[in-house]
C-alpha positions as CSV (number, residue, x, y, z in Angstrom):
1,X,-155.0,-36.8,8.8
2,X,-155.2,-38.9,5.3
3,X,-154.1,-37.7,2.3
4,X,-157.2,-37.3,-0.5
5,X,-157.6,-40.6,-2.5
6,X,-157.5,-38.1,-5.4
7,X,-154.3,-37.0,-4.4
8,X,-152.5,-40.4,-3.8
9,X,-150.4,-40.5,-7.2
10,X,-149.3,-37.2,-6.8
11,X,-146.3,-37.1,-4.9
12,X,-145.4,-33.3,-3.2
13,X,-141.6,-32.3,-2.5
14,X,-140.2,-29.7,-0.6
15,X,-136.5,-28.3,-0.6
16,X,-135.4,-25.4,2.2
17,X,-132.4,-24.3,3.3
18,X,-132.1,-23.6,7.0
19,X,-129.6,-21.5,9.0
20,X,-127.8,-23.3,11.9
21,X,-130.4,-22.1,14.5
22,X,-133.0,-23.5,11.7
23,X,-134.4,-20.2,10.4
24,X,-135.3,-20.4,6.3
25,X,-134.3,-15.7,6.6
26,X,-133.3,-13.7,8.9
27,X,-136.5,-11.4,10.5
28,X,-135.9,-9.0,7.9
29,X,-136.7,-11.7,5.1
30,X,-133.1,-11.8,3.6
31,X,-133.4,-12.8,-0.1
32,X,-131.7,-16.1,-1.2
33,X,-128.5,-17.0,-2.4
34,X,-126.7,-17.5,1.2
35,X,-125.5,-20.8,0.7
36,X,-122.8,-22.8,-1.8
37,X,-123.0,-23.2,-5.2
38,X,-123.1,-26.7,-4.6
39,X,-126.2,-26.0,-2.4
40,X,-127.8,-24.4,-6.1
41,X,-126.8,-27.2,-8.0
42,X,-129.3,-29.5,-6.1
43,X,-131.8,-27.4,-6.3
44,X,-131.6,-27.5,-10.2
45,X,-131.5,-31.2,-9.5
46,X,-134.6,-31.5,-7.4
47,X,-136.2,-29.5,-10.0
48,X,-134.9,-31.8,-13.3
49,X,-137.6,-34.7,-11.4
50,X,-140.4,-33.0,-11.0
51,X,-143.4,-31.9,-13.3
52,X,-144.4,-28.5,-11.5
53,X,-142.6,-26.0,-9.4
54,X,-144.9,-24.1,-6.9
55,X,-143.9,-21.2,-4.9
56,X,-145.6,-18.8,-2.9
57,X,-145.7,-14.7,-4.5
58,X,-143.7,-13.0,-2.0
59,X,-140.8,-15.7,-2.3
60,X,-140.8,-15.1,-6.7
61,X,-140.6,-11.5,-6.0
62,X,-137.9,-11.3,-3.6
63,X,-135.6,-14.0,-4.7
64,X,-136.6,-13.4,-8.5
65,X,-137.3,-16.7,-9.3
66,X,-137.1,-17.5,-13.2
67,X,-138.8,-21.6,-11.8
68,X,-136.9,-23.0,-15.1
69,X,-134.3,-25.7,-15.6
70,X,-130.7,-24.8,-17.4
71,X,-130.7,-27.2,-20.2
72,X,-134.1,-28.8,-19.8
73,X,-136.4,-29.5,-23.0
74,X,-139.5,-30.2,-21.4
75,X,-139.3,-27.4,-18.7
76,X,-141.8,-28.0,-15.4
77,X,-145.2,-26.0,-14.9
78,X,-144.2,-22.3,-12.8
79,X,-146.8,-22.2,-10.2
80,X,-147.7,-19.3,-7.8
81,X,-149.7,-19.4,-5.2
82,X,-151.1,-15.7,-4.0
83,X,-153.9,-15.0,-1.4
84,X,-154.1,-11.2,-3.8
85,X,-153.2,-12.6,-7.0
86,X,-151.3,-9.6,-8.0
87,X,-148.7,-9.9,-10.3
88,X,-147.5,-6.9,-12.6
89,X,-146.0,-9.0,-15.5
90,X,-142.4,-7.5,-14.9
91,X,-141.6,-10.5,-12.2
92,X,-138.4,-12.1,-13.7
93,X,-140.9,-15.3,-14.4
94,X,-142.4,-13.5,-17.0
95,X,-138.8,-12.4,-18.8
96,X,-137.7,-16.1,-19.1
97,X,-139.0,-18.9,-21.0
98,X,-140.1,-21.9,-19.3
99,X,-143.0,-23.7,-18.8
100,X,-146.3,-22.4,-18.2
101,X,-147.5,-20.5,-15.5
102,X,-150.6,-21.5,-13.0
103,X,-151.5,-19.3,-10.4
104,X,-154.0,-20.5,-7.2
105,X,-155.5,-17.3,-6.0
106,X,-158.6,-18.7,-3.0
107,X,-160.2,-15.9,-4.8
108,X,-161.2,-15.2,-8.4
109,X,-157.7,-12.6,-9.4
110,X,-158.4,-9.8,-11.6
111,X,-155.9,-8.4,-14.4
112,X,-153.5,-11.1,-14.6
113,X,-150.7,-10.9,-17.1
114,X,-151.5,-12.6,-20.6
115,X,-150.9,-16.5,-20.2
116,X,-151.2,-16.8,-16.5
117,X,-153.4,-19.8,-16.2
118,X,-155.9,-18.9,-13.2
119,X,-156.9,-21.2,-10.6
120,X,-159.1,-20.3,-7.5
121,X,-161.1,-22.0,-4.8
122,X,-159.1,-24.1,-2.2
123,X,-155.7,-25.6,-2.2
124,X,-156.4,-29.2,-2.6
125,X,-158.7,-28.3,-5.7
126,X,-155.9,-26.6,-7.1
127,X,-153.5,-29.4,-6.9
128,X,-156.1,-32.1,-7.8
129,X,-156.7,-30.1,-11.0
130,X,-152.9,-29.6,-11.8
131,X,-152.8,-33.7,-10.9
132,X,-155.5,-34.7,-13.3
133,X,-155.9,-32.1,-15.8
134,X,-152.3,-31.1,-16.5
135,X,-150.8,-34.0,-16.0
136,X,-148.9,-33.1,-12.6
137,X,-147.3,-36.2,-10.7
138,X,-144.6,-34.5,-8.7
139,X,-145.0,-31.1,-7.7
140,X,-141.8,-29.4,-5.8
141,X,-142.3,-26.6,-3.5
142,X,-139.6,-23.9,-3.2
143,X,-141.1,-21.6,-0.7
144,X,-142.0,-19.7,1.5
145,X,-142.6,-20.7,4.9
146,X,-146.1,-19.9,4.8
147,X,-146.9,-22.0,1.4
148,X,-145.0,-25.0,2.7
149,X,-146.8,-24.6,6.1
150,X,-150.2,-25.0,4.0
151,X,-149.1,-28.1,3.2
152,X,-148.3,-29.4,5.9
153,X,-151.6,-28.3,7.9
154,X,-152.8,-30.5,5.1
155,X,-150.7,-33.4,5.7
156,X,-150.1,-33.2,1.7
157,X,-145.7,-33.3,2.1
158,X,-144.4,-37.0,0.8
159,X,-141.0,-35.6,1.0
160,X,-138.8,-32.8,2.7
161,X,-135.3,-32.2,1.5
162,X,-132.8,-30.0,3.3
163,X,-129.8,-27.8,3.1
164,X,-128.3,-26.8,6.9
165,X,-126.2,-24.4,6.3
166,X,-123.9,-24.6,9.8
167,X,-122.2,-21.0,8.6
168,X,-124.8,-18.8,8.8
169,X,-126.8,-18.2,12.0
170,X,-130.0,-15.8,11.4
171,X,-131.4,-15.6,14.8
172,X,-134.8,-13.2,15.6
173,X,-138.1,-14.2,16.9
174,X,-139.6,-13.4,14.0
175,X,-137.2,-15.2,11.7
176,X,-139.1,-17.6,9.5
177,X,-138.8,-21.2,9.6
178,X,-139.7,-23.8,6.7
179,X,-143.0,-24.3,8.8
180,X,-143.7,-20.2,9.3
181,X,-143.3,-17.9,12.8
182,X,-141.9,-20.6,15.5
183,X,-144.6,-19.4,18.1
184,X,-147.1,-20.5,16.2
185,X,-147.4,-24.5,16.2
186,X,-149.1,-27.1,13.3
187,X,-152.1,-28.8,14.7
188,X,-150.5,-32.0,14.8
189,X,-147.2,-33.7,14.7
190,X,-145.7,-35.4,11.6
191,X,-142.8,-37.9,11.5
192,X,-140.4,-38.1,9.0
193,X,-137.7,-40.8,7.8
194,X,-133.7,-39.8,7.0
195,X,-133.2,-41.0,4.0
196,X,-130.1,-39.2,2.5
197,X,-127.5,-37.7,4.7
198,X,-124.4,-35.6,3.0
199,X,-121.8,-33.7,4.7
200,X,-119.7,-31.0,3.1
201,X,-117.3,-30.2,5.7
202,X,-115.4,-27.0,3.3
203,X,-118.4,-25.4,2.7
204,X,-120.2,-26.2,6.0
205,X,-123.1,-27.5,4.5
206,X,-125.2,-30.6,5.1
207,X,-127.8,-32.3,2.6
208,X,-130.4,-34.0,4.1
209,X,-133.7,-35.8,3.0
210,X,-136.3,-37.1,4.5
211,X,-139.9,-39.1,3.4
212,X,-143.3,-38.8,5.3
213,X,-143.9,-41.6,7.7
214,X,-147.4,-42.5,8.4
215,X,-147.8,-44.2,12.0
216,X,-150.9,-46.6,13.1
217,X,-152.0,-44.0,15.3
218,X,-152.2,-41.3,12.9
């Protein structure tokens, strides 16, 4: 699969953490804030480089993401991706300032709160707009399983950055993983590069980062 030629300057980032048996929750879709502070601070840190911040609806609601940067001027773009497009305005999103919200709904949403920048149709449309419209030249993905998976059915990931967090062991067939339900495979395999490898022994945490590797054969 090739990446759109419309798409080629925009560079899309994930970051995940991942339980020792490489589940993103536990089955019952426990909320974040299981790993170290130090885990937190990179996030914050993957978010100071990039111009957009996309996560999918279920994954705002029940970690109550705020998508902003402590200390920032220039804040990134909040965007939410929703197959309903319902959003009731009393998300924590909406209660702190940041930068402005997009949300890609495949369909045309109804009643969105004020200020909510609408996008529908298909997900490469949404992020060519966000590329060449407003200015988008890294987007970071933050979650869920299911968003990032629609990425990578695409082949659209340039970079995949990783907390494994070897204290926490969520088990459960139905325990998510960065790519969605194990059981259910991607239509084709994708390589990846190491490129940053960081052990914290007392907290019994690894960082790890890895870039998209396109092969010949691909």
């Amino acid at each position: 699969m090739i990446k759109p030629e419309s798409l080629k300057h925009l560079t899309i980032s994930a970051n995940f953490a991942i339980s020792v048996d490489g589940k993103i929750s536990s089955s019952l879709h426990r909320p974040s804030g299981w790993t170290s502070k130090e885990d937190h601070h990179r996030l914050l840190d993957l978010r100071r480089v990039a111009d957009a911040i996309l996560v999918g609806r279920r994954t705002l609601i029940a970690d109550h993401m705020s998508l902003t940067v402590p200390g920032l001027t220039k804040q990134p773009l909040r965007c939410i991706a929703s197959a309903s497009g319902h959003l009731s305005g009393e998300e924590n999103i909406f209660r702190t300032a940041g930068g402005a919200i997009h949300l890609w709904c495949p369909k045309l949403p109804e009643n969105l709160p004020l200020g909510v920048v609408s996008h529908h149709g298909s997900l490469v449309d949404f992020l060519r707009e966000l590329h060449q419209v407003h200015g988008v030249h890294h987007l970071h993905c933050e979650g869920g399983g299911e968003m990032l998976r629609m990425l990578l059915e695409k082949d659209l990931l340039d970079e995949l950055h990783l907390t494994w967090a070897a204290h926490t062991l969520f088990c459960g067939a139905n325990a998510p993983t960065i790519s969605g339900i194990p059981r259910v495979p991607l239509p084709i395999s994708q390589h990846f590069a190491l490129t940053h490898f960081e052990t914290h022994t007392t907290i019994g945490e690894v960082f790890l980062s890895y870039r998209r590797v396109v092969n010949s054969d691909q």
